[in-house]
mmCIF entry with sequence, helices, sheets and N, C-alpha, C, O atoms, coordinates in Angstrom:
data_MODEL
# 
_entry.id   MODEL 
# 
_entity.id                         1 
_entity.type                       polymer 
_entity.pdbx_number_of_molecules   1 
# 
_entity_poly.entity_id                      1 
_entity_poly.type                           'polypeptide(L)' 
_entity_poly.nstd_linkage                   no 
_entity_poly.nstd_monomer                   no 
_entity_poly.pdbx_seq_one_letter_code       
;(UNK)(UNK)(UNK)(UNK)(UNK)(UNK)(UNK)(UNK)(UNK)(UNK)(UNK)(UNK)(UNK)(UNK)(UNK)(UNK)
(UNK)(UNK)(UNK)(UNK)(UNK)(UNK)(UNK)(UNK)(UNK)(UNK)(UNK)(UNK)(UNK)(UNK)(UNK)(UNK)
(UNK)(UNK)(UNK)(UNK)(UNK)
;
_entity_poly.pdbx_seq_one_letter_code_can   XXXXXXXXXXXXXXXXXXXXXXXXXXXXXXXXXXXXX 
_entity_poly.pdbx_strand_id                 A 
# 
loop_
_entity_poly_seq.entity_id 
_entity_poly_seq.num 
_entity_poly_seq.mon_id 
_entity_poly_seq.hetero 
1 1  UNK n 
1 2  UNK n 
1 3  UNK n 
1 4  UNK n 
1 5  UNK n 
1 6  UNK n 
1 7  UNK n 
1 8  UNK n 
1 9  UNK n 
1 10 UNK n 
1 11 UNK n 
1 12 UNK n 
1 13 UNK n 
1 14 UNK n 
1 15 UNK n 
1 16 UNK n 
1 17 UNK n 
1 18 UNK n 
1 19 UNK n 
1 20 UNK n 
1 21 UNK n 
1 22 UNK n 
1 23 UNK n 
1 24 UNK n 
1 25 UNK n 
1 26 UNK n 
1 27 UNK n 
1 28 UNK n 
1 29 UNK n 
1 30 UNK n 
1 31 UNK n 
1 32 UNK n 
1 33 UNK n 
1 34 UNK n 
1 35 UNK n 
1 36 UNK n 
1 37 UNK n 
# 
_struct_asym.id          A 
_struct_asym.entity_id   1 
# 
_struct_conf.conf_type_id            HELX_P 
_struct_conf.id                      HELX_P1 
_struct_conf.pdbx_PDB_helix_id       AA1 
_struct_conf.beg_label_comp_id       UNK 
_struct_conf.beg_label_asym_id       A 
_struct_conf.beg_label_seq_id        8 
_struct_conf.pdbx_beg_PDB_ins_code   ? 
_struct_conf.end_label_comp_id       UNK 
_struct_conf.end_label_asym_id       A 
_struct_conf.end_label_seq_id        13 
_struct_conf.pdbx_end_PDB_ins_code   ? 
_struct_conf.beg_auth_comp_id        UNK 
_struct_conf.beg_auth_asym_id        A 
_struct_conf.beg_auth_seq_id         8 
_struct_conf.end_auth_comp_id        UNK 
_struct_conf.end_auth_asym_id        A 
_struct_conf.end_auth_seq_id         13 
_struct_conf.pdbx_PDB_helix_class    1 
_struct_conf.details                 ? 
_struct_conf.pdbx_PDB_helix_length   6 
# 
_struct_conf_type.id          HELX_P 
_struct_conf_type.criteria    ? 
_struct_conf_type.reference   ? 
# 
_struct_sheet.id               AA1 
_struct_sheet.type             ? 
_struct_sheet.number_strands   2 
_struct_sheet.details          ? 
# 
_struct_sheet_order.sheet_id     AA1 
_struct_sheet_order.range_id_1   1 
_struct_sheet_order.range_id_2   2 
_struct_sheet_order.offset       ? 
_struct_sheet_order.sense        anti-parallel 
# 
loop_
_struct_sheet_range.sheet_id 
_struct_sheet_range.id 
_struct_sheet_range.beg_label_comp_id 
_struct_sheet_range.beg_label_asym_id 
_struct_sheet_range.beg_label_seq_id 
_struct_sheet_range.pdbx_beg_PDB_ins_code 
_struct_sheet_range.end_label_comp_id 
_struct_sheet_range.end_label_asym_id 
_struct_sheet_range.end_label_seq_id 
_struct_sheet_range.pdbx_end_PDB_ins_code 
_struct_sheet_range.beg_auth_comp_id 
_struct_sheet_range.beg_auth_asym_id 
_struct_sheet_range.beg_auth_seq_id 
_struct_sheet_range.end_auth_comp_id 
_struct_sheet_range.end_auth_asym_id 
_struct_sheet_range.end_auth_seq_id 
AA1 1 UNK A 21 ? UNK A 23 ? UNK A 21 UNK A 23 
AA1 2 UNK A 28 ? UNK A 30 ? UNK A 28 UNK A 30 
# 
loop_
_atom_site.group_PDB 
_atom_site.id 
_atom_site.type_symbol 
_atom_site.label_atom_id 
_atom_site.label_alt_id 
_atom_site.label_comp_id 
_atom_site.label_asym_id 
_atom_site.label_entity_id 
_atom_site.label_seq_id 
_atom_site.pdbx_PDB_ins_code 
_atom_site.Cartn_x 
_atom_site.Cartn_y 
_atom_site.Cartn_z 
_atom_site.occupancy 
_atom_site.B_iso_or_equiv 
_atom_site.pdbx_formal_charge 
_atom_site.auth_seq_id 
_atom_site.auth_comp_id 
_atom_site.auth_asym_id 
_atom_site.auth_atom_id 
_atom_site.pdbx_PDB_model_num 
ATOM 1   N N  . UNK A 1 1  ? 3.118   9.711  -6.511 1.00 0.00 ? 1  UNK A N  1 
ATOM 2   C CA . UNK A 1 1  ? 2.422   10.628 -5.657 1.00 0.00 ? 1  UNK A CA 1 
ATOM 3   C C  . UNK A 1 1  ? 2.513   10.188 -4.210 1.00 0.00 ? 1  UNK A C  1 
ATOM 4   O O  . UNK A 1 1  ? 3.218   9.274  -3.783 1.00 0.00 ? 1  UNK A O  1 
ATOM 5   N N  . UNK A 1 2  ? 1.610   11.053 -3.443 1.00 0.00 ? 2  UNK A N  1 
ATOM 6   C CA . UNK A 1 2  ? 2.503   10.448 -1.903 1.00 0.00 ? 2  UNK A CA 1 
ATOM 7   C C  . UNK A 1 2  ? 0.179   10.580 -1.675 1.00 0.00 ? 2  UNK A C  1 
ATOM 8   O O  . UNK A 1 2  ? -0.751  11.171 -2.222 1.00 0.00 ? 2  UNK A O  1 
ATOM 9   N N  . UNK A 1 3  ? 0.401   9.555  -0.492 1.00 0.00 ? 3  UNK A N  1 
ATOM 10  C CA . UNK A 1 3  ? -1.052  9.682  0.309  1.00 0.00 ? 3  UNK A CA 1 
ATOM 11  C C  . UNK A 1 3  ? -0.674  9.938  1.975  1.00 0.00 ? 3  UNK A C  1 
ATOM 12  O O  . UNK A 1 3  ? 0.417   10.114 2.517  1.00 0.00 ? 3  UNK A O  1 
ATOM 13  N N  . UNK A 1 4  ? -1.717  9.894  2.396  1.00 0.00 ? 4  UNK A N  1 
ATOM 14  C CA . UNK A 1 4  ? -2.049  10.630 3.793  1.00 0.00 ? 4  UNK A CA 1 
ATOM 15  C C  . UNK A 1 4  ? -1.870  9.138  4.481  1.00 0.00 ? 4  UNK A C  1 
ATOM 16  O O  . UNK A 1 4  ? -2.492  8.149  4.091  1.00 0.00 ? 4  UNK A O  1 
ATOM 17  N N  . UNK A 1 5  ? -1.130  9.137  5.326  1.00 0.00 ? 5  UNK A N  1 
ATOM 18  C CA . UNK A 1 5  ? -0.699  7.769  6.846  1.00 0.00 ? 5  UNK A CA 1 
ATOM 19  C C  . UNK A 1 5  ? -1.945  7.261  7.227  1.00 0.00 ? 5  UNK A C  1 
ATOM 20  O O  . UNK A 1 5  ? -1.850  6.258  7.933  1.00 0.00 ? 5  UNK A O  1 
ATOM 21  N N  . UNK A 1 6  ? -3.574  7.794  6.879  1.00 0.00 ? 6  UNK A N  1 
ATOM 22  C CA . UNK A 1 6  ? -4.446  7.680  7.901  1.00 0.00 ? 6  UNK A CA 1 
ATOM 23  C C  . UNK A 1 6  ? -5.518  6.919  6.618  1.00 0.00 ? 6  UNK A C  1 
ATOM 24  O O  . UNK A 1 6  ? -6.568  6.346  6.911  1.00 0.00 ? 6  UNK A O  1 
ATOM 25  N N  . UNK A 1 7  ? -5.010  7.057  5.224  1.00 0.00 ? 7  UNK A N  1 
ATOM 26  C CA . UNK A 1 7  ? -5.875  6.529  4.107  1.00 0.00 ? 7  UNK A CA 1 
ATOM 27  C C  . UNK A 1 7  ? -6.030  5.029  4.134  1.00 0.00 ? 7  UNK A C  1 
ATOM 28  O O  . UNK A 1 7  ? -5.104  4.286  4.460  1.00 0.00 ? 7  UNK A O  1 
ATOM 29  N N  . UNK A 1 8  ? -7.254  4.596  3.775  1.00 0.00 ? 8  UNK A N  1 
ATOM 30  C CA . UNK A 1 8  ? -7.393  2.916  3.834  1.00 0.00 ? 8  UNK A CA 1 
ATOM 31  C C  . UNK A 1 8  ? -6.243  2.307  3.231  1.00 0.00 ? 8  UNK A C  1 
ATOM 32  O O  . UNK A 1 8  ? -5.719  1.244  3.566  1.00 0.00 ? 8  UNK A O  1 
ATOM 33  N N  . UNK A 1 9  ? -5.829  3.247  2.117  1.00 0.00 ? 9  UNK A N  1 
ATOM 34  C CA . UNK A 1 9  ? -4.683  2.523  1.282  1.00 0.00 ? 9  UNK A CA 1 
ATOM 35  C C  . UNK A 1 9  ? -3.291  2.256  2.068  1.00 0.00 ? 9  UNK A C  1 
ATOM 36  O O  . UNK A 1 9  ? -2.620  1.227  2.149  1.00 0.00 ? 9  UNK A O  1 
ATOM 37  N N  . UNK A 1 10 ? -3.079  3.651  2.663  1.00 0.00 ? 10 UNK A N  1 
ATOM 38  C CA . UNK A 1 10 ? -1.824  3.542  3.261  1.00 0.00 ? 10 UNK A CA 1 
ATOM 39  C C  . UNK A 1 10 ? -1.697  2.601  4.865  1.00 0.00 ? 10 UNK A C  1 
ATOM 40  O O  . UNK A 1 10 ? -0.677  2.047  5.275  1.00 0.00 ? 10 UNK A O  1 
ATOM 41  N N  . UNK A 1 11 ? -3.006  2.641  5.533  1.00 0.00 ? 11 UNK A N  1 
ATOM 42  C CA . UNK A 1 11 ? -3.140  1.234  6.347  1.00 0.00 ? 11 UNK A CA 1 
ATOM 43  C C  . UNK A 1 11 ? -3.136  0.451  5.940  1.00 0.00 ? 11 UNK A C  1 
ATOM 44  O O  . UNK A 1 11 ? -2.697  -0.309 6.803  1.00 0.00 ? 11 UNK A O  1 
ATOM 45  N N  . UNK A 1 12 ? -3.406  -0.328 4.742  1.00 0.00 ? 12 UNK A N  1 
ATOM 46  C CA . UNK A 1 12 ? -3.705  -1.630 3.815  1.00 0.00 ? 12 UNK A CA 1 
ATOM 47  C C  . UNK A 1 12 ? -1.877  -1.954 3.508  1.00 0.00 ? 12 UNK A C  1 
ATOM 48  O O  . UNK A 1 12 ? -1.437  -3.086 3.306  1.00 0.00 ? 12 UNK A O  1 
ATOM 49  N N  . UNK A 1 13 ? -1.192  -0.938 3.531  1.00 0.00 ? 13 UNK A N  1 
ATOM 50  C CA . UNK A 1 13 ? 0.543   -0.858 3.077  1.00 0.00 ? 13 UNK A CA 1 
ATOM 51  C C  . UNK A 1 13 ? 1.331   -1.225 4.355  1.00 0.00 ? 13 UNK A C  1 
ATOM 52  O O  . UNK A 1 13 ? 2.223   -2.073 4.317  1.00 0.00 ? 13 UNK A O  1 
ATOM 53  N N  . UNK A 1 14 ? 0.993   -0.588 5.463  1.00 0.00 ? 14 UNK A N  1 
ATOM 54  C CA . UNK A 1 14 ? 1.871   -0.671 6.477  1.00 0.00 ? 14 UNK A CA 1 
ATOM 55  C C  . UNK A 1 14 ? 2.409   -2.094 6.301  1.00 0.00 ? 14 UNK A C  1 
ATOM 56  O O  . UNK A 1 14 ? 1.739   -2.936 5.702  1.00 0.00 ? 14 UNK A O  1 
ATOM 57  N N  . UNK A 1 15 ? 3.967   -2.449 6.968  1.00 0.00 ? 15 UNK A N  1 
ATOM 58  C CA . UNK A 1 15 ? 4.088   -3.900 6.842  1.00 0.00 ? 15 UNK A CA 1 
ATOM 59  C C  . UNK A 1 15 ? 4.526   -4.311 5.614  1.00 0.00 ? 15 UNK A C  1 
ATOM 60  O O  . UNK A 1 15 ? 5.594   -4.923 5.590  1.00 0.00 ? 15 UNK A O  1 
ATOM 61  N N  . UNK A 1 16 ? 3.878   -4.092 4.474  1.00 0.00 ? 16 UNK A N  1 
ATOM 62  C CA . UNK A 1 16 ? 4.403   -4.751 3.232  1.00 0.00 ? 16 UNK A CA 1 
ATOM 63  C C  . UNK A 1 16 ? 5.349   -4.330 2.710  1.00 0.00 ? 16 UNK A C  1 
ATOM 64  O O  . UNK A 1 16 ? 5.498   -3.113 2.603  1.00 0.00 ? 16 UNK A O  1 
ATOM 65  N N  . UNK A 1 17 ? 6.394   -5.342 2.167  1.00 0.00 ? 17 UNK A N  1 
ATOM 66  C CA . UNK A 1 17 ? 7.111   -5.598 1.066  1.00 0.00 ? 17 UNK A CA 1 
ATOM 67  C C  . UNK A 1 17 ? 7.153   -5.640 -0.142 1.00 0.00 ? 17 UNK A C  1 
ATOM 68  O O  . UNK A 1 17 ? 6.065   -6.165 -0.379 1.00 0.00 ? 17 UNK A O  1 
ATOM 69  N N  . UNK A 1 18 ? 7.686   -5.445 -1.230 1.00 0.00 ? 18 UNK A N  1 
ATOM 70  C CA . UNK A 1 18 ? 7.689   -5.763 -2.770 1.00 0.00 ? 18 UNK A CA 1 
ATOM 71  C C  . UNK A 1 18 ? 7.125   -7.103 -2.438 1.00 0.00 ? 18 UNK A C  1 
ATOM 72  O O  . UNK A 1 18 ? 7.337   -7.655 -1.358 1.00 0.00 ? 18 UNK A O  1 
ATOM 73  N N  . UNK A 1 19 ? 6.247   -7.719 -3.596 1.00 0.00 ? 19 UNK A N  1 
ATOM 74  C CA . UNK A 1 19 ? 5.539   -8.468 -3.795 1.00 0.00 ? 19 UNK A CA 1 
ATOM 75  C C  . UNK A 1 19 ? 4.208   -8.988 -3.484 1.00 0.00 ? 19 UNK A C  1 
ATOM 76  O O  . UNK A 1 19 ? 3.306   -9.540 -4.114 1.00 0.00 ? 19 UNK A O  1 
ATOM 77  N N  . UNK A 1 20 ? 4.489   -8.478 -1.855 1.00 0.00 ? 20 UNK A N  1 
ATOM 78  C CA . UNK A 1 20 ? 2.956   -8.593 -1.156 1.00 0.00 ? 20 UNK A CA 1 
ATOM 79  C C  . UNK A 1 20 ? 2.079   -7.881 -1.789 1.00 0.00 ? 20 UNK A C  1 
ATOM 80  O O  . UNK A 1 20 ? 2.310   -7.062 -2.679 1.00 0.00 ? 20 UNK A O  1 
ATOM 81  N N  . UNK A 1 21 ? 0.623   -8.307 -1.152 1.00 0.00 ? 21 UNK A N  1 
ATOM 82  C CA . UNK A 1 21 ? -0.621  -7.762 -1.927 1.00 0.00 ? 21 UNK A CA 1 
ATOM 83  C C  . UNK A 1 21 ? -1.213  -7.391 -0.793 1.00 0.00 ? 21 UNK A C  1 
ATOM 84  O O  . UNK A 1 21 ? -1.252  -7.888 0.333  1.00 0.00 ? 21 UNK A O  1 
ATOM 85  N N  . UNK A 1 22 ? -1.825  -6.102 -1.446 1.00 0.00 ? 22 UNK A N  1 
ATOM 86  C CA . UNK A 1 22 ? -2.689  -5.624 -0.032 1.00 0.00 ? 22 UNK A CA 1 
ATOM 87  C C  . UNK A 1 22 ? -4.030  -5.563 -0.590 1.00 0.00 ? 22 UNK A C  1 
ATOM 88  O O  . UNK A 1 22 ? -4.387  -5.682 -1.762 1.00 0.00 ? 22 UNK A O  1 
ATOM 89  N N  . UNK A 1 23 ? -4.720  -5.352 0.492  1.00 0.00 ? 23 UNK A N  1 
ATOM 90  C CA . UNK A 1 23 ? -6.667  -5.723 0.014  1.00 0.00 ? 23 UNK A CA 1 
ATOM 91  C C  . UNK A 1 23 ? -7.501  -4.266 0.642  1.00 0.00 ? 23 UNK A C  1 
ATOM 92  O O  . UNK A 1 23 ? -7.937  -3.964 1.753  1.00 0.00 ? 23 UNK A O  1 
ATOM 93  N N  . UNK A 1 24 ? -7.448  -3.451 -0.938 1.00 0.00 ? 24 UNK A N  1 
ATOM 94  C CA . UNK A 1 24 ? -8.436  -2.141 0.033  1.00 0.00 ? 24 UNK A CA 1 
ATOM 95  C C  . UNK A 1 24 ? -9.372  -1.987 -0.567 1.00 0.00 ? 24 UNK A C  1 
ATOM 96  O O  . UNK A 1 24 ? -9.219  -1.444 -1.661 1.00 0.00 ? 24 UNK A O  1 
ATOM 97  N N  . UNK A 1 25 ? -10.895 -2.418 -0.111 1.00 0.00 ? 25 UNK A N  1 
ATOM 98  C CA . UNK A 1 25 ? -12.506 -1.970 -0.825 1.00 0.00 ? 25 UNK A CA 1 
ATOM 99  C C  . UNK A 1 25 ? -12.771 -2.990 -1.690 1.00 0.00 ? 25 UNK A C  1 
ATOM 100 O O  . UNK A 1 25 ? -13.306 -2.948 -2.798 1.00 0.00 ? 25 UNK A O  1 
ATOM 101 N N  . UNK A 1 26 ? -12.328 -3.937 -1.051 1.00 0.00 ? 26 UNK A N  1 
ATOM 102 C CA . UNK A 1 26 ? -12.484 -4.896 -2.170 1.00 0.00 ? 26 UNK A CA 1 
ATOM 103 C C  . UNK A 1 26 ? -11.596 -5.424 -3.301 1.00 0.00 ? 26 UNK A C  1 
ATOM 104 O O  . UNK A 1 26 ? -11.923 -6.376 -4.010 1.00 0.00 ? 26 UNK A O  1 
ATOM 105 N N  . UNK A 1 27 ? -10.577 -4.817 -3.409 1.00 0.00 ? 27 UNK A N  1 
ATOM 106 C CA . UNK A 1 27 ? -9.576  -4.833 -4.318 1.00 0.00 ? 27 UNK A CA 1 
ATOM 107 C C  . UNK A 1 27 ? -7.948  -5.124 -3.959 1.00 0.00 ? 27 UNK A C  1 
ATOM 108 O O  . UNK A 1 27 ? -7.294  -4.578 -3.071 1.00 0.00 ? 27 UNK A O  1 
ATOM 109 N N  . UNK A 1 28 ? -7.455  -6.244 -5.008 1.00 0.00 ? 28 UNK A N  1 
ATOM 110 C CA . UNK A 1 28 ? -6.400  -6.552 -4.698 1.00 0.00 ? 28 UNK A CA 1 
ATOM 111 C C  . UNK A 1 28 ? -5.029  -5.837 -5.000 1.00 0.00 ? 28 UNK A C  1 
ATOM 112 O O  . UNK A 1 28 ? -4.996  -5.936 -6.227 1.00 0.00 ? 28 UNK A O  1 
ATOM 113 N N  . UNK A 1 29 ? -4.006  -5.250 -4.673 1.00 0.00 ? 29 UNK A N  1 
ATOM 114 C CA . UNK A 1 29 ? -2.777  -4.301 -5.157 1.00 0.00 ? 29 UNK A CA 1 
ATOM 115 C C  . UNK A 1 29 ? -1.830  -5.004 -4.718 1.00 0.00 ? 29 UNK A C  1 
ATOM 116 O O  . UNK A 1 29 ? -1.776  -5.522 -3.603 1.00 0.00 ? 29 UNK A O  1 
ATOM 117 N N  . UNK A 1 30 ? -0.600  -5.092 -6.035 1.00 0.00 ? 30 UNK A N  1 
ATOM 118 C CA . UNK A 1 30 ? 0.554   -5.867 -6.015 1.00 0.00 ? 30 UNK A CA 1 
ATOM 119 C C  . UNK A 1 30 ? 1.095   -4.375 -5.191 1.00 0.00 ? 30 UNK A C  1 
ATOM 120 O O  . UNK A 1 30 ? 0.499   -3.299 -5.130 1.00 0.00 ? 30 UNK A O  1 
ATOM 121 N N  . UNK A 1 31 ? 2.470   -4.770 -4.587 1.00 0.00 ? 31 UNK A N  1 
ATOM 122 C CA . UNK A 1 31 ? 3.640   -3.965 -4.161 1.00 0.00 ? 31 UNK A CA 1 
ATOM 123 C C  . UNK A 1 31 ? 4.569   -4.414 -5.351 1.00 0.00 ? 31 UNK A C  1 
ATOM 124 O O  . UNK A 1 31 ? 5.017   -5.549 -5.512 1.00 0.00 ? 31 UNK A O  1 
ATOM 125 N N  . UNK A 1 32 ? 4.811   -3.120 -6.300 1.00 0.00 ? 32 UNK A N  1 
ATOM 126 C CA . UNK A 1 32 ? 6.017   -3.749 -6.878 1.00 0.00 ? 32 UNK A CA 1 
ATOM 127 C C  . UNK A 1 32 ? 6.639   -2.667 -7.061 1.00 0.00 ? 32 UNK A C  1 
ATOM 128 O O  . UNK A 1 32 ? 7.169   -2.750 -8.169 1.00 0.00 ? 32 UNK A O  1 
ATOM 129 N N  . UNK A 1 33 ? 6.995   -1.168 -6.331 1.00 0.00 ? 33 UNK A N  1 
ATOM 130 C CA . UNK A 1 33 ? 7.428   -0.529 -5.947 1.00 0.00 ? 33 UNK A CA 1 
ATOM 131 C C  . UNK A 1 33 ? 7.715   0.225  -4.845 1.00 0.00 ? 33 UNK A C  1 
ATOM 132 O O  . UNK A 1 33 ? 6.699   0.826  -4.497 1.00 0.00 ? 33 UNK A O  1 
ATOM 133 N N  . UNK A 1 34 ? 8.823   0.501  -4.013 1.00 0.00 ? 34 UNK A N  1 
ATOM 134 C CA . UNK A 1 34 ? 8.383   1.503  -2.922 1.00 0.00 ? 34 UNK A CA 1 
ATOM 135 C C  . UNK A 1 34 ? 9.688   2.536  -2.678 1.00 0.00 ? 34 UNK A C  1 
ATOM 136 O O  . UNK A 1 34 ? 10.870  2.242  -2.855 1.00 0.00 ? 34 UNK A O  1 
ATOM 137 N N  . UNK A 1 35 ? 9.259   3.564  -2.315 1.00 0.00 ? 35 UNK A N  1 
ATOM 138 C CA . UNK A 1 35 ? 10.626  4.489  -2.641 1.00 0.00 ? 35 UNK A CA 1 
ATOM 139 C C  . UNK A 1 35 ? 9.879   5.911  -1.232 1.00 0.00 ? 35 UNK A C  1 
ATOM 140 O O  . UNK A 1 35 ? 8.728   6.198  -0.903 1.00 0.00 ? 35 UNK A O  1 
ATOM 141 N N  . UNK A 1 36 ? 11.242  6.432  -0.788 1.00 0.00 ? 36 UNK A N  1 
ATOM 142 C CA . UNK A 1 36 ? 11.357  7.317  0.454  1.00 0.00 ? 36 UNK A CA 1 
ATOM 143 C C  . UNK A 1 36 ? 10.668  8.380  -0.254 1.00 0.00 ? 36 UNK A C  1 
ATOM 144 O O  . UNK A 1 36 ? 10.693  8.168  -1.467 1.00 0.00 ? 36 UNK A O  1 
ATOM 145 N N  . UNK A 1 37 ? 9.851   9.819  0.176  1.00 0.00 ? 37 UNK A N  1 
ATOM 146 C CA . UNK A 1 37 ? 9.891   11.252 0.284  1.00 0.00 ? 37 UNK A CA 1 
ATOM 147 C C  . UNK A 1 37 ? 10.479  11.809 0.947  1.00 0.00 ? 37 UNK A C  1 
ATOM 148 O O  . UNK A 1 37 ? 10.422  13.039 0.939  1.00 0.00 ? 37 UNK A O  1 
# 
């Protein structure tokens, strides 16, 4: 699915790579995919 540029999540993404972890609300998310729209 795709999110909005302005979502905590997708600020929490900017920058990262496969593997990095991003931190949104408390919660930790692997990158272990990323692909164009």
């Amino acid at each position: 699915g795709s999110i909005s540029h302005v979502s905590p999540m997708a600020v929490a993404l900017f920058g990262k790579k496969i593997g990095d972890l991003a931190s949104v609300n408390g919660k930790e998310w692997e990158i272990v995919k990323l692909s164009e729209s």
